[in-house]
MIPA-295852 format. One record per residue: residue in three letters; x, y, z of N, C-alpha, C in turn. Coordinates in steps of 0.1 Angstrom, whole numbers, padded with zeros to 4 digits, always signed. Layout:
// MIPA-295852
ALAXYZXYZXYZ;...
END
This chain:
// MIPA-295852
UNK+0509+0933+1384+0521+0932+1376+0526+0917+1377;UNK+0524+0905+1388+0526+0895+1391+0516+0886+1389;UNK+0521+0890+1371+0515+0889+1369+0527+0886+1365;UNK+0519+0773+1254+0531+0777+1241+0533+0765+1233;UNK+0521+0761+1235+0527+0748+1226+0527+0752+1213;UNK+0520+0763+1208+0521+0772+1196+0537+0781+1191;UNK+0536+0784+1205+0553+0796+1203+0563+0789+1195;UNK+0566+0776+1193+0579+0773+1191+0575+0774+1173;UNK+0566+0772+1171+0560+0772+1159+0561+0789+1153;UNK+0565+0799+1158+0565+0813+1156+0578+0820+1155;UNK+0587+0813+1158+0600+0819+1159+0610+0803+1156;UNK+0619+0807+1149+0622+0794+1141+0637+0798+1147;UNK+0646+0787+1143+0662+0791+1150+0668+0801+1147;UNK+0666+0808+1134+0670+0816+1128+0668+0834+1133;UNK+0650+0829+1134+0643+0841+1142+0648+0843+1156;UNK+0648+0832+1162+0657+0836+1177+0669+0843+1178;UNK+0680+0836+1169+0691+0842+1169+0694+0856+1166;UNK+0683+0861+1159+0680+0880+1153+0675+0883+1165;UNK+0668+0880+1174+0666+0888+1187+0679+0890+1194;UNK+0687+0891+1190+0700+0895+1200+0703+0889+1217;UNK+0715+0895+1219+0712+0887+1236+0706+0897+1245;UNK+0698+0899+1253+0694+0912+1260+0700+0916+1263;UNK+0711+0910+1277+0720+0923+1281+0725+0933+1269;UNK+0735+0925+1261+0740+0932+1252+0732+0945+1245;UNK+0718+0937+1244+0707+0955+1239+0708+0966+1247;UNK+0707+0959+1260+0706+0967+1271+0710+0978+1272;UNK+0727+0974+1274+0740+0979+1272+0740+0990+1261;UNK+0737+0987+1254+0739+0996+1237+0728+1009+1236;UNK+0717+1003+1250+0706+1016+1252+0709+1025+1259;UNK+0702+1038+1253+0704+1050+1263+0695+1048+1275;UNK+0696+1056+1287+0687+1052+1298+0672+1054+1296;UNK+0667+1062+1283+0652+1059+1279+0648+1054+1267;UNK+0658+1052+1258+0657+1043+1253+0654+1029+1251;UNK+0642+1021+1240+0638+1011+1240+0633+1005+1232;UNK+0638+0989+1233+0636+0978+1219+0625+0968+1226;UNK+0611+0974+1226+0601+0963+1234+0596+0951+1223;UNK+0589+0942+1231+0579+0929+1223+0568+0938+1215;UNK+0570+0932+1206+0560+0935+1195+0558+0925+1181;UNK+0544+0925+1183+0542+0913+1172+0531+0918+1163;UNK+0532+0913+1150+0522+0916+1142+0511+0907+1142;UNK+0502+0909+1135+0493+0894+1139+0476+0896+1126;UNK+0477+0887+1118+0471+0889+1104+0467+0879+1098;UNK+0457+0874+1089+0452+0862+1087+0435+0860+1091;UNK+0426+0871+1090+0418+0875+1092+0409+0881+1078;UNK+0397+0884+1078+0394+0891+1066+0388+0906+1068;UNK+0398+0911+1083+0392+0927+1087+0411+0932+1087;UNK+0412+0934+1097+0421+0941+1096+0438+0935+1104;UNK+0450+0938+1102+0457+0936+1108+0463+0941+1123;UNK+0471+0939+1129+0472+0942+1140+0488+0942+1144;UNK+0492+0955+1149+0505+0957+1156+0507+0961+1167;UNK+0508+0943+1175+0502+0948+1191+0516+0949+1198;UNK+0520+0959+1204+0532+0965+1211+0527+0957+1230;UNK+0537+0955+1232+0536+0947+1247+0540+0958+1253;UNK+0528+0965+1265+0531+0980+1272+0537+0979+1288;UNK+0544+0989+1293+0542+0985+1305+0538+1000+1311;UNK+0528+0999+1325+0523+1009+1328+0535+1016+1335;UNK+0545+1023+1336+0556+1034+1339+0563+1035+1333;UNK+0568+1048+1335+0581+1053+1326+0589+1066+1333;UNK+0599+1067+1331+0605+1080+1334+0597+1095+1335;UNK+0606+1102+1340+0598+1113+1344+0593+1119+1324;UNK+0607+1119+1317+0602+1125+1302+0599+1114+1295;UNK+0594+1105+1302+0590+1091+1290+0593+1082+1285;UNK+0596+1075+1277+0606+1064+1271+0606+1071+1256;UNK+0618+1065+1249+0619+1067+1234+0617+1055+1231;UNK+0611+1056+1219+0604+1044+1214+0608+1041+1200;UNK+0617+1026+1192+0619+1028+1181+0619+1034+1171;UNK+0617+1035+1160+0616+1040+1147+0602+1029+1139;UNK+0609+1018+1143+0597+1006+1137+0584+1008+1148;UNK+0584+1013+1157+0567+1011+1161+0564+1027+1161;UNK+0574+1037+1157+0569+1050+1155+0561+1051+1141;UNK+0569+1042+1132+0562+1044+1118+0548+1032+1121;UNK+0547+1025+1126+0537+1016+1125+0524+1019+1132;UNK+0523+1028+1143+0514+1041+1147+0512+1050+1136;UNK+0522+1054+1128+0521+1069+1117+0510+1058+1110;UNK+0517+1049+1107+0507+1039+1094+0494+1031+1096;UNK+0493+1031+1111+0479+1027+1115+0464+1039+1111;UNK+0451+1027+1112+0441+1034+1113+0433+1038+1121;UNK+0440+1032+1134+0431+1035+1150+0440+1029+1161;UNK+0439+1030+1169+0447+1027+1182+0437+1021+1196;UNK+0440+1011+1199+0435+1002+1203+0442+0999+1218;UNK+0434+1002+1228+0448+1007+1242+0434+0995+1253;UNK+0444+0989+1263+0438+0982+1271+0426+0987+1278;UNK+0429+1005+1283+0422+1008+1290+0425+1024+1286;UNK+0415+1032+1283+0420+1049+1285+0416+1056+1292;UNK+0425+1064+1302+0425+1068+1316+0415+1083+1316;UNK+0413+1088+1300+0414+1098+1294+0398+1099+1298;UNK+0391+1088+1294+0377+1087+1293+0367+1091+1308;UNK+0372+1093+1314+0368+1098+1330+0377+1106+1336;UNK+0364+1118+1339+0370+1128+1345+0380+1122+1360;UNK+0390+1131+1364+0400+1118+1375+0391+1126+1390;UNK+0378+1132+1390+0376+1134+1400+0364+1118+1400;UNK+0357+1115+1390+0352+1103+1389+0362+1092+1392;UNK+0370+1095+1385+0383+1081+1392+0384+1079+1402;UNK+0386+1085+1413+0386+1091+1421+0376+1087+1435;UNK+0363+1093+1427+0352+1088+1434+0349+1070+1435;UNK+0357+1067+1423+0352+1052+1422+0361+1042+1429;UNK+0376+1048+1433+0387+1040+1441+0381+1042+1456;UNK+0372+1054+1459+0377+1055+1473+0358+1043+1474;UNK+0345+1041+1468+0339+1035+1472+0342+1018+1469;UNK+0349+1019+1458+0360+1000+1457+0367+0996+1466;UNK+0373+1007+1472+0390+1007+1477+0386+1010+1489;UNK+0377+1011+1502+0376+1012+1512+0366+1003+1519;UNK+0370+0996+1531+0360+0990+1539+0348+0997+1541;UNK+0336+0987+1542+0321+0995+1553+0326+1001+1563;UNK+0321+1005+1568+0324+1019+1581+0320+1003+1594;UNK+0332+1003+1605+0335+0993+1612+0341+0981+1611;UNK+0343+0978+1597+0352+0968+1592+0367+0971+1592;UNK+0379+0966+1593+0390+0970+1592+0399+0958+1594;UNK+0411+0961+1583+0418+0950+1578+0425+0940+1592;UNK+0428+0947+1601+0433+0940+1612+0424+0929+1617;UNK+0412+0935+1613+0402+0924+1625+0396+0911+1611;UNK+0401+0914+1598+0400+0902+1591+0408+0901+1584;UNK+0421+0900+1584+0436+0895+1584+0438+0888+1593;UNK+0447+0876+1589+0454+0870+1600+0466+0875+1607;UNK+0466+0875+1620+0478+0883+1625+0490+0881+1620;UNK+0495+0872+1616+0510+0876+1603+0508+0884+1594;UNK+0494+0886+1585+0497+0894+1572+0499+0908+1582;UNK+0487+0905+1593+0487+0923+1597+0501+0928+1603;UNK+0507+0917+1609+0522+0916+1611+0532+0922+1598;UNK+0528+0916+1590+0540+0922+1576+0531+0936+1572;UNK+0521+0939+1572+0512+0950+1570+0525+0964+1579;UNK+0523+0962+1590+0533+0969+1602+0544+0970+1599;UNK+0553+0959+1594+0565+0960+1593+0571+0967+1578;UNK+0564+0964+1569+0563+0971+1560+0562+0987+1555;UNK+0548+0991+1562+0545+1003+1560+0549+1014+1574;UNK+0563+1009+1586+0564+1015+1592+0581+1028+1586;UNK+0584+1022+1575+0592+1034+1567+0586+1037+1553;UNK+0573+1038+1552+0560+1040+1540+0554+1057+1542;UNK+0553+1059+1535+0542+1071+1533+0530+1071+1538;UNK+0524+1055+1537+0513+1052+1539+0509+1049+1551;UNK+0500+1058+1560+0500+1060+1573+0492+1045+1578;UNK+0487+1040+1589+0493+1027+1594+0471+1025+1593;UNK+0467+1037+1602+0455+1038+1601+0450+1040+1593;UNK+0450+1044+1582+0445+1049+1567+0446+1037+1555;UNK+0459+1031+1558+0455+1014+1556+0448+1002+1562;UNK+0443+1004+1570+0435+0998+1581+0423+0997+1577;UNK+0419+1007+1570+0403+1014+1565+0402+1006+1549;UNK+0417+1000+1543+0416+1003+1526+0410+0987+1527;UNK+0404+0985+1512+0406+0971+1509+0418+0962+1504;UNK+0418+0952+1504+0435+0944+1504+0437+0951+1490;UNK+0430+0946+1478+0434+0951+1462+0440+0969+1463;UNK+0432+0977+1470+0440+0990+1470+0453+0993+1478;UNK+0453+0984+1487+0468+0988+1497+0477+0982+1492;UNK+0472+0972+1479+0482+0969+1475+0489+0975+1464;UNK+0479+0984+1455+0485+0987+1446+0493+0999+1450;UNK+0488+1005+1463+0492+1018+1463+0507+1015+1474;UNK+0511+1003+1480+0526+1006+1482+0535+0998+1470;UNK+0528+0993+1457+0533+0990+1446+0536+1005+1439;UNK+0525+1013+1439+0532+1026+1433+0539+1034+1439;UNK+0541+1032+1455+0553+1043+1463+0565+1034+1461;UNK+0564+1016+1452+0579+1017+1451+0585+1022+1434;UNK+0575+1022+1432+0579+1027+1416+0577+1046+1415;UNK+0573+1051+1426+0580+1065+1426+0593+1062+1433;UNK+0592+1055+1445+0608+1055+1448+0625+1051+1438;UNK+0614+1048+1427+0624+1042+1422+0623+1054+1406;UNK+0621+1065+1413+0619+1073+1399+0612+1069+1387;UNK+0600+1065+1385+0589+1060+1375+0578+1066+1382;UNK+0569+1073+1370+0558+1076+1370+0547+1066+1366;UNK+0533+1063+1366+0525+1059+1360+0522+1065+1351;UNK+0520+1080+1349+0514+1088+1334+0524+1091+1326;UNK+0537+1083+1327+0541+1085+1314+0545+1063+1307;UNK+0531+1059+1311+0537+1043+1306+0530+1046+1292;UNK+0532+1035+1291+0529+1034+1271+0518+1035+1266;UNK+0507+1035+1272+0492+1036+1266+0493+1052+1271;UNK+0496+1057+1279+0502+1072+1283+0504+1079+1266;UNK+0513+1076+1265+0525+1079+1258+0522+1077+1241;UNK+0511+1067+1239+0507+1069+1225+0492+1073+1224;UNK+0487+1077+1233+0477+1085+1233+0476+1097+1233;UNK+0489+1103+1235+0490+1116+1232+0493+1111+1217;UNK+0500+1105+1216+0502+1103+1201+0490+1105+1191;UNK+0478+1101+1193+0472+1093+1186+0468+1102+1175;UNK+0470+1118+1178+0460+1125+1166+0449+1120+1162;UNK+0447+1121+1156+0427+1120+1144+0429+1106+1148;UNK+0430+1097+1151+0431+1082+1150+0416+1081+1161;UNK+0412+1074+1158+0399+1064+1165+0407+1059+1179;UNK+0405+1060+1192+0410+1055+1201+0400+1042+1208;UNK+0402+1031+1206+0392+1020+1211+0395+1011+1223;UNK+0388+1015+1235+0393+1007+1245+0390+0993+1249;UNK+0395+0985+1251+0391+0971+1252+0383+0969+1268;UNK+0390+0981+1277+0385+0980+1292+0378+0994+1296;UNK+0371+1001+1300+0369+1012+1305+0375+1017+1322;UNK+0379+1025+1323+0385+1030+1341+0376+1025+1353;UNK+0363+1026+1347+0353+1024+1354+0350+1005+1357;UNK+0355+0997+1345+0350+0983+1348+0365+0980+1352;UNK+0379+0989+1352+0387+0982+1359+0388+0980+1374;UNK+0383+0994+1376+0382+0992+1393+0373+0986+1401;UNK+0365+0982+1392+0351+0975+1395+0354+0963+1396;UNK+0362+0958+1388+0360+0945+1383+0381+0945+1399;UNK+0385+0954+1402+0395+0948+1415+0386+0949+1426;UNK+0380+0957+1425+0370+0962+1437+0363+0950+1442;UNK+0354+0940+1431+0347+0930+1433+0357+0917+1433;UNK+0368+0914+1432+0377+0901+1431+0372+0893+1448;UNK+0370+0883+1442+0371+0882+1460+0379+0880+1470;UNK+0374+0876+1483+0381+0883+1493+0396+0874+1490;UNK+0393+0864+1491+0403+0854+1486+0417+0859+1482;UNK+0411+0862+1463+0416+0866+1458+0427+0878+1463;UNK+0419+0889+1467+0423+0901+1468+0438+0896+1479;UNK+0436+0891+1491+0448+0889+1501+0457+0877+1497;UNK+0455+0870+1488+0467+0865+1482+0475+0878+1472;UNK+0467+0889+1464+0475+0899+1459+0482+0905+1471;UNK+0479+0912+1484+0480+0915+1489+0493+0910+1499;UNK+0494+0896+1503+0506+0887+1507+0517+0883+1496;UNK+0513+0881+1491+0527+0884+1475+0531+0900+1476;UNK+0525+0911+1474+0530+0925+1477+0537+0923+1494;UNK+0532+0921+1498+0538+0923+1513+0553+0912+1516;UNK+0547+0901+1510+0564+0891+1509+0572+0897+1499;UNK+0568+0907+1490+0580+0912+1485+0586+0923+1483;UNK+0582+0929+1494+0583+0945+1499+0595+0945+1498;UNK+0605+0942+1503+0617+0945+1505+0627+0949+1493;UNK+0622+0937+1481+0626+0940+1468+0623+0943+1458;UNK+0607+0953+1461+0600+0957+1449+0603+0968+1443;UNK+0615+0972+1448+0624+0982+1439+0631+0977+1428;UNK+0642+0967+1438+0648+0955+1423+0640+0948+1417;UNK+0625+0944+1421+0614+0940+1409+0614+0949+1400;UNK+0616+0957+1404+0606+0975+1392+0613+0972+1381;UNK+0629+0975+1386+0644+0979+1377+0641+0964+1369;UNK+0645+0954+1371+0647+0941+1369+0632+0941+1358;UNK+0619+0942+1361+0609+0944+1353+0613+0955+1340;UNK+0616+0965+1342+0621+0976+1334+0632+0971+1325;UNK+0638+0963+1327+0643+0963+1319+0649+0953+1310;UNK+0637+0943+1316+0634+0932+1310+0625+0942+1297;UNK+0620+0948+1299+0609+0954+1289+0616+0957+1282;UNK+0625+0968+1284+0636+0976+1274+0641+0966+1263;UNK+0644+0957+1268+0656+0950+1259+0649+0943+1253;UNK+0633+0941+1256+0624+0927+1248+0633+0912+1256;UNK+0633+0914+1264+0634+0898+1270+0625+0890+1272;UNK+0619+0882+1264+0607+0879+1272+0608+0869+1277;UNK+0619+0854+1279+0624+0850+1291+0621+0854+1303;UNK+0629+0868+1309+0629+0869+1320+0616+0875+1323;UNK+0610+0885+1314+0599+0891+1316+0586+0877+1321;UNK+0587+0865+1314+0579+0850+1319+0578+0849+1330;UNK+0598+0852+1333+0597+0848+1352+0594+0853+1365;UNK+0596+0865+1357+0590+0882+1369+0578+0879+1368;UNK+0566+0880+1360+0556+0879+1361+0550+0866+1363;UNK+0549+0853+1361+0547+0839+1362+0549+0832+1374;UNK+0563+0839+1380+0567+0832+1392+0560+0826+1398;UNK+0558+0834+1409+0543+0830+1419+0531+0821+1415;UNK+0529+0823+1403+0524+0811+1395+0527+0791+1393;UNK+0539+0798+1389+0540+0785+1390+0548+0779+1402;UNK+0555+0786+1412+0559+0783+1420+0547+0778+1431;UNK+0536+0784+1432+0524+0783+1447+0512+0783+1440;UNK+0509+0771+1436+0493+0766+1430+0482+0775+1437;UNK+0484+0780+1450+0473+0787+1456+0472+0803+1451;UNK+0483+0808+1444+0481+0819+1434+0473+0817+1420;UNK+0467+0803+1420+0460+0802+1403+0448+0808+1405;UNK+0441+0818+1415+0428+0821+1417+0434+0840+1409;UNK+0446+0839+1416+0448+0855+1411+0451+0856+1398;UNK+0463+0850+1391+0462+0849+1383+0452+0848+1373;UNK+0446+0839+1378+0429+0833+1369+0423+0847+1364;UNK+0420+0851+1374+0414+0868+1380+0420+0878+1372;UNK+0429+0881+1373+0442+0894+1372+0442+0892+1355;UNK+0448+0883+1348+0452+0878+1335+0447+0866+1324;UNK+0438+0857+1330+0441+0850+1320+0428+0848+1320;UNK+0418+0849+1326+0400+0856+1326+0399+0867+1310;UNK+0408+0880+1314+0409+0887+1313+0415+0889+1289;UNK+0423+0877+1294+0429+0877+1282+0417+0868+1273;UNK+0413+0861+1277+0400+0854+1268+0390+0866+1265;UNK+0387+0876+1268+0380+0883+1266+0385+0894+1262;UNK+0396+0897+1257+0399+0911+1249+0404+0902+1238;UNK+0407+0885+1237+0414+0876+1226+0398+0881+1217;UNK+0389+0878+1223+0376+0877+1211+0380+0895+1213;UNK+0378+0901+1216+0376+0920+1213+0387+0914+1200;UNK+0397+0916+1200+0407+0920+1187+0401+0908+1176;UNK+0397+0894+1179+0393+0887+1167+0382+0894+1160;UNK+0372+0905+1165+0362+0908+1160+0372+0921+1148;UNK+0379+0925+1151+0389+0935+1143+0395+0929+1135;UNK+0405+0915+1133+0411+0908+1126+0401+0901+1121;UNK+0386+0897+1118+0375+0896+1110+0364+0901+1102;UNK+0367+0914+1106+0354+0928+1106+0357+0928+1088;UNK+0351+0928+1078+0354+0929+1065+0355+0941+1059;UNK+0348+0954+1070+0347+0970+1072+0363+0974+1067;UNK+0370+0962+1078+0384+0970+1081+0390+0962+1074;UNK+0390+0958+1063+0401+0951+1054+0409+0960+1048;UNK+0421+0957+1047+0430+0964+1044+0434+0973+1051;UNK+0433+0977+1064+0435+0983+1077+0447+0979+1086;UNK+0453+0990+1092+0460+0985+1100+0459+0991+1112;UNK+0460+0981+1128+0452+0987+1140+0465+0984+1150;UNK+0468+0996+1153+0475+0992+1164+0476+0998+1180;UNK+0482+0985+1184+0476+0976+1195+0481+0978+1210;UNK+0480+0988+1220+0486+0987+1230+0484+0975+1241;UNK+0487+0966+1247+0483+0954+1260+0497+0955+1268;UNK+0493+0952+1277+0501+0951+1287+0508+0938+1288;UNK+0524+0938+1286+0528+0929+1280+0525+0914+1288;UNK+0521+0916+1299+0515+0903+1308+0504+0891+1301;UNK+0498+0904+1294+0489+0898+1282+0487+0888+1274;UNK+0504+0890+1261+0508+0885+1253+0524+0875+1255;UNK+0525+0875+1270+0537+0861+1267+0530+0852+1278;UNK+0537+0840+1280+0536+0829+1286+0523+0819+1285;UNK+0517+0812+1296+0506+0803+1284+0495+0810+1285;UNK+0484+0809+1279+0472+0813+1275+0474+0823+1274;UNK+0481+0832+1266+0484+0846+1264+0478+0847+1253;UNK+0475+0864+1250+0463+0867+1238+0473+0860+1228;UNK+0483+0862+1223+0491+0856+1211+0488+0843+1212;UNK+0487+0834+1223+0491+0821+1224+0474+0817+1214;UNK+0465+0826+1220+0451+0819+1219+0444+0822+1202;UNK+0450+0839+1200+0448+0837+1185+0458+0829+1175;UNK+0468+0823+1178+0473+0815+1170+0472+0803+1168;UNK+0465+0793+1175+0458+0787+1183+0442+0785+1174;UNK+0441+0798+1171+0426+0798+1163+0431+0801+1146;UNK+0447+0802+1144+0449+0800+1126+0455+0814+1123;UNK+0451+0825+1130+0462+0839+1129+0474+0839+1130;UNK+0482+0846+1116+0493+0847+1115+0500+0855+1126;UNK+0510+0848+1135+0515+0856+1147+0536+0859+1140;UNK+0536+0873+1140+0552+0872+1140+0557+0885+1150;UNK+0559+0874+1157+0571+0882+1165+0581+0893+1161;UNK+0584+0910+1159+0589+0918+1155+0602+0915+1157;UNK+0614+0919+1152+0624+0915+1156+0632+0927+1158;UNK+0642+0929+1165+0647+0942+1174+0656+0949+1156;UNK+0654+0941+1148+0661+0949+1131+0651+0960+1128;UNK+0642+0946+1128+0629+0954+1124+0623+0967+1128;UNK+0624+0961+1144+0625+0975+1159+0631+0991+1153;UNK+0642+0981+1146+0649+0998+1144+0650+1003+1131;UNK+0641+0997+1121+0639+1003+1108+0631+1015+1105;UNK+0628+1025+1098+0623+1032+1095+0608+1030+1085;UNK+0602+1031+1088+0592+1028+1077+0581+1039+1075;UNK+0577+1041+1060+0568+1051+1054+0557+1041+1041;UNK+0549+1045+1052+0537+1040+1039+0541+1022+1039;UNK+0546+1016+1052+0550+1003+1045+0565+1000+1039;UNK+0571+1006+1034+0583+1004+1032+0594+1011+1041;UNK+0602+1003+1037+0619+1004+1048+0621+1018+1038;UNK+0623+1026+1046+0632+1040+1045+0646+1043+1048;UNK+0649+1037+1062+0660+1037+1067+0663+1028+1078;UNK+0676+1022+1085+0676+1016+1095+0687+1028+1100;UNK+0682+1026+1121+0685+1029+1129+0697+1022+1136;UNK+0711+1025+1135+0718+1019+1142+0711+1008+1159;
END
């Protein structure tokens, strides 16, 4: 999750000003209610594309989701999700975290950690769930994710109700196309190297204390479409500590050049002309630099930023039906 010389060219003074100020959206939302980043993106000779910026949690009953990306799912031809969870049975999931996600038998994190991390390791996980020995055994990439998800249960969020969740139930008859399979995500943390993996690992652990107010502060940068702050939650570490450009590299922006060509082959396919595909990513994806938006626009694709009017229009078949206060 810690996860533009084009941008200025996409949103013009006018368009800024129609995104509202976030708090104020904020404010005016119900507590599952939400006005996320979404952009259209066209100029191709296959199909168009209505890619919604996702974040993996949600409330126990889910989020509500405008009126404008509910009709833009009704009006799509397939749905197009980073990764679907759906595609493997979760005892194969399962089987593939615990041979990614655990040392060889006599290896253990204490004796190749340096005595500070294994120091914040201790200090950390001594009011955790996560017993002290059973982390000892994991690899850095899994112990990290998993006291990243005991703070987002503590902070009442689930993982199976985030947005690729949540319009996959949606999707009815629609074609579901994954850009990542379950199987090459955990493969592909499993294998990061070692490097890599304990700088994720030291960033989770330096920000234990406030990965609750990260969650909220992340949540709700989503809600309101901030993508300011959503830049700085995710980027920080970035640009603050050059020795995070290996994770980063790794985590996002590797990652984004290769699902940028997956959607160019859809926004050029001549099959799918006159189509419309819409787009779940994880909004880490599509803002800040080398983001999928940054790179297809970049290559001549029409990029437009939704706007929270738009958010709350109604639409059937393409036309405005009604607006949503």
């Amino acid at each position: 999750m810690r996860g533009l010389a084009l941008i200025a060219l996409l949103l013009s003074a006018q368009g800024c000003a129609s995104l509202g100020d976030p708090q104020a959206v904020l404010d005016e939302l119900g507590p599952r209610q939400t006005l996320p980043l979404a952009w259209q993106i066209s100029g191709g000779t296959g199909a168009s594309l209505y890619i919604l910026g996702s974040i993996h949690l949600g409330p126990a009953r889910g989020w509500e989701y405008p009126p404008g990306i509910i009709g833009a799912l009704e009006d799509s031809n397939a749905l197009v999700v980073e990764v679907n969870v759906n595609e493997l049975p979760s005892e194969t999931i399962q089987q593939l975290i615990g041979h990614y996600g655990h040392l060889p038998p006599g290896r253990s994190l204490k004796r190749t950690l340096s005595p500070v991390t294994w120091a914040l390791i201790e200090e950390s996980l001594a009011e955790s769930s996560i017993p002290l020995n059973a982390a000892n055994r994991l690899q850095p990439w899994l112990l990290s994710n998993l006291i990243i998800m005991e703070a987002i249960r503590r902070e009442n969020y689930f993982a199976d109700q985030g947005t690729e969740d949540e319009f996959i139930r949606r999707a009815g008859a629609r074609s579901i196309i994954p850009l990542e399979s379950p199987a090459e995500q955990i493969a592909f943390l499993g294998t990061l190297p070692r490097a890599t993996q304990e700088l994720y690992l030291l960033d989770t652990l330096n920000h234990y204390g406030e990965t609750g107010h990260f969650v909220n502060l992340y949540v709700n940068a989503w809600r309101s479409g901030d993508e300011r702050e959503l830049k700085k939650l995710i980027f920080d570490s970035y640009v603050k500590d050059p020795s995070f450009e290996p994770f980063f590299d790794s985590i996002i922006f590797d990652r984004n050049e290769r699902m940028s060509k997956q959607l160019k082959v859809l926004l050029d396919a001549d099959q799918h002309a006159g189509e419309s595909v819409f787009v779940i990513l994880g909004v880490a994806h599509m803002i800040g630099e080398r983001s999928i938006r940054e790179t297809l626009a970049a290559q001549g694709y029409r990029i437009h930023r939704v706007t929270r009017s738009e958010l709350r229009r109604v639409y059937r078949n393409g036309d405005v039906v009604a607006d949503h206060p």
